[in-house]
N, C-alpha and C positions, 0 to 999 in steps of 0.2 A: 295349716293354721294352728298354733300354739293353742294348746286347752286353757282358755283364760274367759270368762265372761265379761259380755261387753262393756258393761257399768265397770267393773273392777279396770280391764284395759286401759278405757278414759282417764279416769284416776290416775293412773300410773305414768301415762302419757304424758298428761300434763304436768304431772308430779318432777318428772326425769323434765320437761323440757324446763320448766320451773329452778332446776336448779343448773342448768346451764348459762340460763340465763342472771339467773344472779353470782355465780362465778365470774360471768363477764362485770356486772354489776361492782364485785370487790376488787377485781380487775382496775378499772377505771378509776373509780372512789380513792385507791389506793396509791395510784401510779405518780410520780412523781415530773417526771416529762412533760410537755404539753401535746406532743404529739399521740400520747395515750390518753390524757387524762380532760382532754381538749378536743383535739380530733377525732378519740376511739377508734384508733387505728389499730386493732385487736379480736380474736377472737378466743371463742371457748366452748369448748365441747364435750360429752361421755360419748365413752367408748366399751362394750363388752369385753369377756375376757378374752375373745378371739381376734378382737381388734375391729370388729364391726360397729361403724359409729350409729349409735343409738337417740342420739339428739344433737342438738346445734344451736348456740345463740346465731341469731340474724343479723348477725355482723359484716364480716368481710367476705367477698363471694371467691374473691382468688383463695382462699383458705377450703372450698370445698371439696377440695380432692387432695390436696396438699397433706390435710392431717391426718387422716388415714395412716400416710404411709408413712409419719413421723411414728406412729403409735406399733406401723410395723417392727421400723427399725429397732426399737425400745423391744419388743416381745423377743426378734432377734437374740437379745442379747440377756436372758436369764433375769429379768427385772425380779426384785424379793420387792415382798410387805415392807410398807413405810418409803420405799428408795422414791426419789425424784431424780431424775434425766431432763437433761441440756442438752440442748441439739439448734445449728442450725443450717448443715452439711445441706445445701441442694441435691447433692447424690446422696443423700443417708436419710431421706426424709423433711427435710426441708424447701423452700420453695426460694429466697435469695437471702443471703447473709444476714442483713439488716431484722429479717425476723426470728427472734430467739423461739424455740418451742420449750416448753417443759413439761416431761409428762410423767404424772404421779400412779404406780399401781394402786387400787385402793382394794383392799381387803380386807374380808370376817372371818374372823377364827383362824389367821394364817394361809386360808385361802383366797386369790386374786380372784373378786366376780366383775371389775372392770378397771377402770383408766379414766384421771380425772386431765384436759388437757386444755394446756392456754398457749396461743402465739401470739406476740407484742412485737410494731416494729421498732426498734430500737435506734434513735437516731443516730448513732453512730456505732460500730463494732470494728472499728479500725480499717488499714488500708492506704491507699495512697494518696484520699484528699478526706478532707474533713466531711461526714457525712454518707462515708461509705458508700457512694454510688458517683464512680468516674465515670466520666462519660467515655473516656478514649480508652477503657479496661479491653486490653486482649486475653487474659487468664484471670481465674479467681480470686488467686494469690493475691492482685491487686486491689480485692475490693474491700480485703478485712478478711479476719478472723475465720478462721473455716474449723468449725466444732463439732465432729460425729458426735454419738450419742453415747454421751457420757455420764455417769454419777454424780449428780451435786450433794446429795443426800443419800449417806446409806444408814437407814433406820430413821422414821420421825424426827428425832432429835440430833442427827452428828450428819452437821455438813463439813464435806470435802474443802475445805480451808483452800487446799494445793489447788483444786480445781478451781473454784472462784477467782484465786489470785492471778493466775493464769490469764482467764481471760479479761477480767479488770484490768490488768497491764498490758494488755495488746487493744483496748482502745480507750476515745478520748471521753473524756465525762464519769470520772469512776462514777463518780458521787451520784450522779442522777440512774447511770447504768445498774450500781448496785441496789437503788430505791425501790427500783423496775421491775427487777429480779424476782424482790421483795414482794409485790404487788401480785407478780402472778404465782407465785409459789403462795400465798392466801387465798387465792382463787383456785388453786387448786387443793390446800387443805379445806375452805368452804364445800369443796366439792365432795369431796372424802368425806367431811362429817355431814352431809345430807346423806348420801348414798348410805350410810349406816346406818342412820335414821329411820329409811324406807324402810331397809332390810329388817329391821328390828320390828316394825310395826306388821309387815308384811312378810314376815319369812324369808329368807336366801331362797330357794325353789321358785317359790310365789317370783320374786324380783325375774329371777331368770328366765321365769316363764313371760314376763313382759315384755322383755328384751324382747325374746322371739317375736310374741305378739305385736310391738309394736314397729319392728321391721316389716313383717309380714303385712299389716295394716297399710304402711307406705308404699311397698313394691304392688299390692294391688289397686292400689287409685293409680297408683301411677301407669298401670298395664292398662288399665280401662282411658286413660286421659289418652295414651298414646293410639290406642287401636282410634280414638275419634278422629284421628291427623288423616290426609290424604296419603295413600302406600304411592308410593315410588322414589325414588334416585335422582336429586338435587345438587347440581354443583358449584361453585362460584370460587371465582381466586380475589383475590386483594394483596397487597402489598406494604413493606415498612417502609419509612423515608430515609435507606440507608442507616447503616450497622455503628454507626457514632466512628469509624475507621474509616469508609467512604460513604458519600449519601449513593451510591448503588442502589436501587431498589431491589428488595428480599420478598419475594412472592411468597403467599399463603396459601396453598388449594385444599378446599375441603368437602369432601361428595357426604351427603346423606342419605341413608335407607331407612326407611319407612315401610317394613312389612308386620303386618297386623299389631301388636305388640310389642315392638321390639324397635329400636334403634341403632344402627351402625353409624357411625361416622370414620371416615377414613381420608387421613391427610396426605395421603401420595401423590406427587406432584409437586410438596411443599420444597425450597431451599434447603438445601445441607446447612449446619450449621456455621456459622460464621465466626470472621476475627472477633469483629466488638462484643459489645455486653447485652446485644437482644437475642438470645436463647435465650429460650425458657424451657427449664426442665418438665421433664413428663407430665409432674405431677402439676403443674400449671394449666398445661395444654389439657388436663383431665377437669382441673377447673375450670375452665372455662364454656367447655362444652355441657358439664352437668347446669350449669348457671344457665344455659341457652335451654334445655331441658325443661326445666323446672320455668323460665321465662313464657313458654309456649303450652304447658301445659297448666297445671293447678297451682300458683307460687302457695298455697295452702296446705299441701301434703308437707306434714311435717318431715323435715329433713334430717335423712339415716336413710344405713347403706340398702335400706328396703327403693329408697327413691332409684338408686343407681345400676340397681340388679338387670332393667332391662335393655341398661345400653351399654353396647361395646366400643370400644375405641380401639382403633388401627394406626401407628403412628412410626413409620418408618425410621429406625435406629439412625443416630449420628445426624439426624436432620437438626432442622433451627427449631425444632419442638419438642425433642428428644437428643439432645449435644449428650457427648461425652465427654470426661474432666478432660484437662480443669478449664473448661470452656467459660470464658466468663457469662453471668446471667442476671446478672441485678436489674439491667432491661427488660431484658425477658418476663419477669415478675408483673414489671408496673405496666409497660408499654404495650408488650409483644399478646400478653393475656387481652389486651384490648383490640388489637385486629382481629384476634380469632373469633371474638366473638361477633364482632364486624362480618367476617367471611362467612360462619354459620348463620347469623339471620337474612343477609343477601343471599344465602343458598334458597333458603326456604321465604324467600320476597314472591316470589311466584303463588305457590301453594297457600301462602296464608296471605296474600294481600290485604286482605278486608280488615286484617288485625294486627299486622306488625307497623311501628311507625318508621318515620324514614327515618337514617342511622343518625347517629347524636353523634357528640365532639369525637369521642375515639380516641382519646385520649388521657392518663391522670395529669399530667402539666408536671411533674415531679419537679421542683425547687428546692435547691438543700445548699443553704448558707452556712458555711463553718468560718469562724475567729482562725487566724497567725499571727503569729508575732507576739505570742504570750495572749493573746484576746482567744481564751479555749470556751465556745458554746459551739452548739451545734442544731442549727435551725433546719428541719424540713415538714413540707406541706405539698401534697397534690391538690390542683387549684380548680373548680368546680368549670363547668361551662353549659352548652345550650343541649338541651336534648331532643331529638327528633320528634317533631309533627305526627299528630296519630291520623287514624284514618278519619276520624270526630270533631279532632279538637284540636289548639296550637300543643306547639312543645312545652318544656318548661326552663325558666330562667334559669341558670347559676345553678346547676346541681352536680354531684357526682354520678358520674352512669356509668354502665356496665359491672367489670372487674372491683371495684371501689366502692366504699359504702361511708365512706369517712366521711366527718363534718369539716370546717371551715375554723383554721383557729383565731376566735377572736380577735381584733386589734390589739385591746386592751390586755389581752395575756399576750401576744406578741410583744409588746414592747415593755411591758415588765419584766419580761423572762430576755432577750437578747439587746442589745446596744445595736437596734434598728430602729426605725421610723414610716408605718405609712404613710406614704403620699397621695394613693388612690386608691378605692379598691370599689368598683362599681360595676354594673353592666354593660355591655358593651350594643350600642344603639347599631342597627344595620348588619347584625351577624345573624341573625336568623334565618333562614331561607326563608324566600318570598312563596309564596303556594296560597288553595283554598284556607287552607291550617297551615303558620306561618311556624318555623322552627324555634325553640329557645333563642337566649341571645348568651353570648360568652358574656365575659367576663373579664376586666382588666385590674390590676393589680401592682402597686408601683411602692419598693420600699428601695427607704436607703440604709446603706449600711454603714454605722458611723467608728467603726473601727476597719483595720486593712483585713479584708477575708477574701476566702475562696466561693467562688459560685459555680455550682454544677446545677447545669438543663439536663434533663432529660422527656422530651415532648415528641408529638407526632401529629400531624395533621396539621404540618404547616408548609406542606405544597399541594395536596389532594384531599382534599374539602369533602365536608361530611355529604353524603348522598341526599336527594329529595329522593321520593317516592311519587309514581303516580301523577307526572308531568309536576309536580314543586322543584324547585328550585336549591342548589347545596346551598351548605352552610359556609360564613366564612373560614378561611385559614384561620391556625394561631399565629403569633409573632411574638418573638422574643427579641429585648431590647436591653442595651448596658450601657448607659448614657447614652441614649436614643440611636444607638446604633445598633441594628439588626444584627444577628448571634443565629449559631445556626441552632437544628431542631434537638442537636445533643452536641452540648459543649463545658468544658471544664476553664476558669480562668480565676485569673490571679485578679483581686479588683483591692484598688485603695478605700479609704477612709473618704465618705463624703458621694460615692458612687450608688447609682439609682438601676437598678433593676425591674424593668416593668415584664409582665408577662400578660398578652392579651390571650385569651383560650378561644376555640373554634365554636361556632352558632350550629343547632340541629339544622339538617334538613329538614325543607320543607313539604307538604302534602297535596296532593293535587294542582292542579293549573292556575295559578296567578290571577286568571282574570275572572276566578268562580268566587275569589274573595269578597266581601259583601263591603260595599262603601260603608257601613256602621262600622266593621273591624276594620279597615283602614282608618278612620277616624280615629277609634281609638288607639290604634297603633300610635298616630300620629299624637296625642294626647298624651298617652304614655310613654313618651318618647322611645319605644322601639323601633322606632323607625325615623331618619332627618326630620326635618319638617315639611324639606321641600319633595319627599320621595310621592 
């Protein structure tokens, strides 16, 4: 444990996470998109000067193993005082295309004592359909822009012109793309001048000594939350609904160990990686499992690489977890991060029954509307749905779960910002699973798009239905629809002017046996129409 007293530690703690958080803060405020500045589809974090992350806005959860290794790649490559680095390379530190990283050295006196860093997803960064997530992608090439980590800024004040223009010209929407840019490169000089702030008031030494401390702080709640867990060896598989190239189902297996303090998880067993776009590179698959971590243990222990010291991951090269280039992955990101986390809490369904709820949608519903024909916007939204029944109490309505932390954009900034129109967008009545504790209910969502564009799906859980627990009942399927014609679970198409797109999302499973439900909660069910009338 770092020499630091405990009064001073707190301070500091709160101090660093205080200004992560308001990074994310300038982030948003600032952003120009609706997709960041609406949905908060972003994150933002410090990092030491060894690249150990030391705090984290509670943003996006697929970002929690992801940035780490953005911030490696950057150290990699000889970063000076003042520079800013671009990146959004899924083999270079990246997690899929559409999320730009930038990450700023920030230093005193010439010396680097950490790293100020933001990811935004960008609604488009070029490719082969509007919106940067084809469904039928077999290589990356096709999904846009693929940017190792490179110099946007070298020194404060002298941005790389060359580099900007670059990728400004390789996708659609300069104008909002470069606002973006703009947004998080503030967020990360707000970051920089706190961090100097601290220093100043507290010493460089002092600061560094927190670091430690407050790593070390995380890593032992978190040894103590984990020895609480039952020791043994948990395994469970789950499956995708086919690679957007065939609906084949891509098996997921993942074993748990549980010995005194410590956690292994190991994916062997898992799918080699495949033609379409659901791999998901390492850094995902590492997300997802700290998220399942942190889910089952204390979600309190503030997050930094103190949280993740006691667990290892095992993930068989060249799988659908770990592809190698240029395997396409934009899937993999939104979707494939959602089974996994599926797979690990059915692992451990057994051992922690009393406390985990039956699985939710399992899915983000990814919708991403782009303009042809001269009509250049670029609309996308992952769409909320039901989330699983606890062991207490029902699920919850129209949420985002798992991998996803994002909101909902507005009607009213939808239709100001693109030449669409809501039709519906409501709950969805009889998607809940039926159980003692009834699951969420999806969620339906019906726009049209009144110029000629392109529509890409990318969804899951629309043949294999979210789990009950505990004799409850699944949840419904999603259903995707394009003039009321069913669309499969990952499709790209060409649509006219005047064309409706609805997307219905899956209900949690339900908890316990059906008939332990109290006639007063069926009443109300029935009242608040979560349920027909006639059920």
């Amino acid at each position: 444990m770092s020499d630091i007293d405990p009064v001073t530690l707190e301070i500091l703690r709160n101090r660093l996470t205080e200004v992560a958080e308001e990074m994310g803060n300038v982030l948003i405020q600032g952003a120009y998109s609706p997709n960041i500045k609406e949905r908060q589809d972003c994150s933002t974090a410090l990092f030491d000067a060894s690249g150990r992350m030391i705090a984290q806005a509670e943003h996006i959860p697929v970002h929690l193993g992801a940035l780490p290794e953005a911030v490696e790649a950057v150290r990699n490559r000889d970063p000076s005082p003042g520079d800013v680095w671009v990146l959004n390379d899924p083999f270079s530190g990246g997690n899929h295309l559409p999320d730009i990283t930038l990450v700023s050295p920030i230093a005193v006196d010439e010396e680097i004592i950490a790293y100020g860093v933001s990811r935004a997803h960008h609604a488009d960064v070029g490719g082969m359909v509007p919106g940067s997530m084809p469904a039928g992608a077999t290589e990356i090439y096709q999904e846009g822009l693929r940017i190792p980590p490179v110099r946007l800024y070298r020194g404060k004040d002298t941005i790389d012109e060359d580099v900007l223009n670059l990728i400004l010209t390789n996708i659609r929407g300069q104008r909002e793309r470069r606002a973006d840019l703009r947004a998080q490169l503030a967020a990360n000089r707000r970051g920089e001048d706190r961090i100097r702030e601290i220093a100043d008031e507290y010493g460089v030494e002092q600061l560094k000594n927190a670091f430690d401390a407050v790593i070390d702080y995380s890593r032992t709640r978190m040894q103590r939350e984990i020895e609480k867990l039952p020791d043994g060896e948990y395994t469970a598989e789950e499956a995708m609904e086919g690679d957007g190239v065939t609906e084949d189902p891509v098996p997921i297996v993942a074993t748990i160990r549980i010995h005194g303090d410590t956690i292994t998880v190991n994916f062997e067993g898992t799918a080699q990686q495949v033609d379409g776009n659901i791999n998901a590179p390492r850094a995902v698959a590492k997300s997802a499992v700290y998220f399942v971590v942190r889910a089952i243990t204390d979600p309190d222990i503030p997050p930094n690489q103190g949280c993740y010291d006691p667990v290892t991951i095992s993930i068989p090269e060249g799988s659908l977890l770990d592809p190698t280039p240029p395997a396409a992955v934009v899937g993999g990101n939104v979707e494939t991060s959602q089974r996994i986390t599926d797979v690990l809490f059915l692992s451990l369904s057994e051992p922690l029954a009393d406390e985990l709820p039956a699985q939710s949608q399992g899915t983000m519903n990814n919708l991403i509307i782009g303009g042809r024909q001269g009509n250049e916007f670029t609309y996308y939204e992952t769409i909320g749905g039901g989330f699983g029944a606890r062991p207490d109490k029902d699920g919850i309505d129209g949420v985002h779960v798992g991998m996803t932390n994002t909101l909902n954009t507005p009607v009213e900034a939808l239709e100001s910002e693109y030449p669409m129109h809501v039709e519906r967008y409501m709950l969805r009545p009889d998607s809940g699973g039926d159980g003692k504790y009834r699951g969420g209910m999806g969620i339906e969502r019906s726009i049209t798009v009144d110029v000629p564009a392109t529509v890409s799906l990318l969804t899951e859980r629309r043949r294999s239905p979210p789990k009950g627990s505990a004799g409850g009942k699944p949840g419904a399927t999603g259903e995707n629809l394009i003039d009321g014609t069913p669309v499969g679970a990952k499709s790209t198409q060409k649509v006219d002017a005047g064309t409706t797109v609805r997307v219905r999302t899956p209900g949690g499973g339900g908890h316990g046996p059906p008939e332990q439900r109290s006639e007063d909660d069926r009443q109300n069910d029935r009242q608040d129409e979560t349920v027909s009338s006639n059920e």
